[in-house]
C-alpha positions in Angstrom: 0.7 -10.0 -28.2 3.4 -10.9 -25.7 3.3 -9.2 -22.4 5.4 -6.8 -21.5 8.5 -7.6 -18.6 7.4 -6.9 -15.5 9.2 -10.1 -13.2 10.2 -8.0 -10.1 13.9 -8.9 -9.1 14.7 -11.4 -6.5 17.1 -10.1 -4.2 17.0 -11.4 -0.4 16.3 -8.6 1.3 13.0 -8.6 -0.6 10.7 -9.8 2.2 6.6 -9.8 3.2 5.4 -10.1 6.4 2.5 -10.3 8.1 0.3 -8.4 11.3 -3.0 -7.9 12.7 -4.1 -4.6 13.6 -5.9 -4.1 16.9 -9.1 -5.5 15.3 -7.4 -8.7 14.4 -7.4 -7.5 10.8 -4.8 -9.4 8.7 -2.2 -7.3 6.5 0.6 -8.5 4.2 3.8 -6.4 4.5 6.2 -5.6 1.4 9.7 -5.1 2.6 10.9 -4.4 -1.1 14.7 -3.2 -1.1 14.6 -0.8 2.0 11.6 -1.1 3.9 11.9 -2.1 7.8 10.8 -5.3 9.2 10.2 -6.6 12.7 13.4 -8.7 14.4 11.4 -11.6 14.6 11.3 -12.1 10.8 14.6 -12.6 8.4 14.7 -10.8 5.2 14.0 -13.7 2.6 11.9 -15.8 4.7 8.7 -15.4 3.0 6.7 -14.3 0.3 2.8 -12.6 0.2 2.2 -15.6 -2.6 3.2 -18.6 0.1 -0.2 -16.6 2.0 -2.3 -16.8 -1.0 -1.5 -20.2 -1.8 -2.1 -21.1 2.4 -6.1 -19.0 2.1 -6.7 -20.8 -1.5 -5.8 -24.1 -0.3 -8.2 -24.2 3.1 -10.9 -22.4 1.1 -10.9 -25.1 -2.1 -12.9 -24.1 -5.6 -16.1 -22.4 -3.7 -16.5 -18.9 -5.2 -14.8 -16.6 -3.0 -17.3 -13.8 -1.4 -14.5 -11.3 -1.3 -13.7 -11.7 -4.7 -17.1 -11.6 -5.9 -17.4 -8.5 -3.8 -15.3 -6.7 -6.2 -16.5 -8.1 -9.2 -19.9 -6.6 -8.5 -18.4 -3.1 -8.2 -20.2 -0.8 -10.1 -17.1 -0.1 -13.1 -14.6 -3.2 -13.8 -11.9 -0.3 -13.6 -11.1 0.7 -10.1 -8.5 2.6 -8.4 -7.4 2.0 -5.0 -10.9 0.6 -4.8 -12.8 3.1 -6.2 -14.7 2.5 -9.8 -13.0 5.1 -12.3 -13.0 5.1 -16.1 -10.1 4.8 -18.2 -9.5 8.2 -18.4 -9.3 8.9 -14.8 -6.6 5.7 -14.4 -2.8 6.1 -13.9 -0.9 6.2 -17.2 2.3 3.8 -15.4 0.6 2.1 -12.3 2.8 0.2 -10.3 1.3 -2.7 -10.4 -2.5 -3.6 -11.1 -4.7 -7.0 -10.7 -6.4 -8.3 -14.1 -9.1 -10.6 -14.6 -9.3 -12.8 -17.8 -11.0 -15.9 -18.4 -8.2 -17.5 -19.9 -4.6 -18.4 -18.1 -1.9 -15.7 -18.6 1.6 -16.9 -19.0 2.8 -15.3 -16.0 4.5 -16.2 -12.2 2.0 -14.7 -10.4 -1.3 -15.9 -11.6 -3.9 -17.6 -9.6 -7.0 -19.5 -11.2 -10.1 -19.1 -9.2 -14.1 -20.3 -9.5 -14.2 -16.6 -10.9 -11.7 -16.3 -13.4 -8.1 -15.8 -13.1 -6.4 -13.3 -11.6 -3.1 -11.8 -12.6 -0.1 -9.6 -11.1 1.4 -7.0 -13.6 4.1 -4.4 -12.2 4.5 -1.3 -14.4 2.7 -2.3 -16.9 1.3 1.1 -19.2 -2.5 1.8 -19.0 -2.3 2.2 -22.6 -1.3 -2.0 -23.1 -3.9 -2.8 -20.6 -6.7 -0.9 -21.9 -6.1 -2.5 -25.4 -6.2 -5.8 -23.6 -9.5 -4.9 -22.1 -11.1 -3.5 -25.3 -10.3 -6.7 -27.2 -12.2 -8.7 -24.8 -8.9 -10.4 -23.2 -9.5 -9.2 -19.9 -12.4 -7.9 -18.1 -11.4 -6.1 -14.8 -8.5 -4.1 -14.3 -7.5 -3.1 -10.7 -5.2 -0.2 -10.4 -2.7 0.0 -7.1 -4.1 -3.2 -6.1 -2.4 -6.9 -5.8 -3.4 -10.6 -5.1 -3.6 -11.1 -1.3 -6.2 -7.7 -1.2 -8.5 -10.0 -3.8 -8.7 -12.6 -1.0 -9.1 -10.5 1.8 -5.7 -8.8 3.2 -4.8 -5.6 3.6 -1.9 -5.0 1.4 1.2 -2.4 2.3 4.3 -2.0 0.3 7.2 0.4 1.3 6.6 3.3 -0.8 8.8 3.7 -4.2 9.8 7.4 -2.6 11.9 6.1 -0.1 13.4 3.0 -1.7 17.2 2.1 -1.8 18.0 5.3 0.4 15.8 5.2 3.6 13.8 2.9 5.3 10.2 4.8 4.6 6.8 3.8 5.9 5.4 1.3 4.1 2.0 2.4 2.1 -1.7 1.0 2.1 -3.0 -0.1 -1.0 -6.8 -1.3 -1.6 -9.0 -2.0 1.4 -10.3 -5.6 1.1 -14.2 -5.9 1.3 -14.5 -8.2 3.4 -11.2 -8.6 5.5 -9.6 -11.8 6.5 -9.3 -12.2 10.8 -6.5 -13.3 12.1 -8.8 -16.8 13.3 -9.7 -17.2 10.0 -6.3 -17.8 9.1 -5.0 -21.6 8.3 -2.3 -23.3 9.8 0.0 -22.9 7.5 -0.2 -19.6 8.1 0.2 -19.4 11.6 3.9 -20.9 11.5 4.7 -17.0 11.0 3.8 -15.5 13.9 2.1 -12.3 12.8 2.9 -9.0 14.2 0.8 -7.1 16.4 -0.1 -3.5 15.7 -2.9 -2.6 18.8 -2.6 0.9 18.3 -3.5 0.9 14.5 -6.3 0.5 12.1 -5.8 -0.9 8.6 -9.2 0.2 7.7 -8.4 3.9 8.0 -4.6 4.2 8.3 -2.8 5.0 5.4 0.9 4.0 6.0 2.4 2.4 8.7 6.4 3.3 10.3 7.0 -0.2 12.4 10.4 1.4 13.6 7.8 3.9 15.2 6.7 0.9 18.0 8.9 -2.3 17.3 12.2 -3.3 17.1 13.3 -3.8 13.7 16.1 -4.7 11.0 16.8 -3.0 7.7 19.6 -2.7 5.3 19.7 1.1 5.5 21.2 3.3 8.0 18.3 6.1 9.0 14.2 5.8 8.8 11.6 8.1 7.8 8.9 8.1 10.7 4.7 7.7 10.2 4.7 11.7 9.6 7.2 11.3 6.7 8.6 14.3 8.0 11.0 13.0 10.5 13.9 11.6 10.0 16.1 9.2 12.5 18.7 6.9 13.2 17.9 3.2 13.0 18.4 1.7 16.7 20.8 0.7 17.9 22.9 3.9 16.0 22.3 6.8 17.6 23.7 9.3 14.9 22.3 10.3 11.1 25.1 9.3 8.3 24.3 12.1 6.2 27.1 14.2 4.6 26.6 18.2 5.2 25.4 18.5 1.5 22.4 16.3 2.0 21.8 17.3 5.4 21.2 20.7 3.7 19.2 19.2 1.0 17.1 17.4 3.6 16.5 20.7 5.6 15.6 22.6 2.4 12.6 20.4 1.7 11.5 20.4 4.9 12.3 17.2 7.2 13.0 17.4 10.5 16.5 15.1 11.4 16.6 13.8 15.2 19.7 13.0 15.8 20.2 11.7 18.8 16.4 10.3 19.3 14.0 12.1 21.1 15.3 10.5 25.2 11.6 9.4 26.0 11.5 7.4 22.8 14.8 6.0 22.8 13.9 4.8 26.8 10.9 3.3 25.0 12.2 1.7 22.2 15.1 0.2 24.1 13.0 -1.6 26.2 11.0 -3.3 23.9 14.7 -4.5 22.3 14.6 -6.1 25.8 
């Protein structure tokens, strides 16, 4: 059986990026098509595998503790984390981790003491469970990806807002046992992570960077942490919404700001500094 295509698209505004939260708590960043990201990084620079090829390298072939972590979950089907059964799974995940113990033909597979590990976007519950019943694989990870495996926190920017608004980008799966930011090698460090001190990966769900940093994007207006409001990417200070959608947007309840709030503009403008 051949898989199914999944091989995201490269286009160069399809970025990850790195931060530490304010307990030095490392998280990989998916830019996707629309998602903002921090001035100090340019869309195309990097990708999350580049990471994951930096921790496998400095850690060799020694089993992994995170990734025998979850292994030893209590169901080899898990959702965000969380054992399910098949039945309780997502019939068109977005993506999902598998484990086999032999090599799939695939990009973004890693081979590990454990196993190896594989990628798959959109790939139907149906084709995976039938893969899992035949003995071919024997985890399956729903809304889950590589770096988490290792120990990163993993946020993508969410499907809802893609190619019409920079949204906040979502949390996937919480690692087990989380990388730190001095754990990482030196590879690594050549990026000079971002610093979130007012956040939490551990417990916050989705993260707006606009909100706190200066930032580009390919899109005009942003979505803020409350995915309610609605503002102008800096340094425009007006919403390019025709009357029709500004209507729409109304209707379903966000809020547009247009100009910023003062305080925050004051705020924002001198971190540009």
């Amino acid at each position: 059986m051949s898989d199914p295509a999944d091989y995201p698209a490269a286009h160069s505004m399809d970025t990850d990026w790195f931060a530490v939260d304010a307990y030095g708590r490392v998280g990989i960043f998916d830019s996707g098509e629309a998602g903002a990201m921090p001035s100090q990084y340019k869309f195309g620079q990097t990708g999350a595998f580049e990471f994951v090829e930096a921790v496998l390298k400095q850690r060799g072939t020694s089993p992994n503790p995170c990734v025998q972590a979850w292994m030893e979950k209590t169901s080899p089907i898990l959702l965000r984390g969380e054992p399910i059964t098949w039945k309780d799974a997502p019939s068109h995940p977005n993506r999902a981790v598998v484990r086999s113990n032999a090599s799939f033909s695939h990009w973004g597979s890693i081979k590990l003491a454990e196993g190896y590990f594989t990628t798959l976007r959109r790939c139907p519950k149906s084709h995976l469970r039938e893969r899992f019943e035949k003995g071919e694989v024997t985890h399956v990870w729903f809304d889950f990806d590589l770096p988490t495996l290792l120990g990163f926190f993993m946020f993508i920017h969410g499907d809802s807002w893609e190619n019409w608004i920079s949204g906040p980008y979502e949390g996937l799966a919480r690692p087990t046992l989380p990388l730190l930011v001095n754990q990482l090698p030196p590879e690594m460090r050549l990026h000079a992570p971002v610093e979130f001190a007012a956040n939490d990966f551990m417990t916050d769900d989705s993260i707006q960077p606009i909100d706190t940093l200066p930032c580009a994007s390919h899109q005009r207006e942003y979505v803020a942490t409350d995915k309610k409001t609605i503002r102008p990417i800096p340094p425009r200070k007006e919403l390019g919404f025709d009357k029709e959608l500004r209507e729409s947007l109304l209707a379903n309840g966000y809020i547009l700001e247009e100009p910023p709030d003062p305080e925050y503009w004051k705020t924002y403008s001198e971190k540009q500094k």
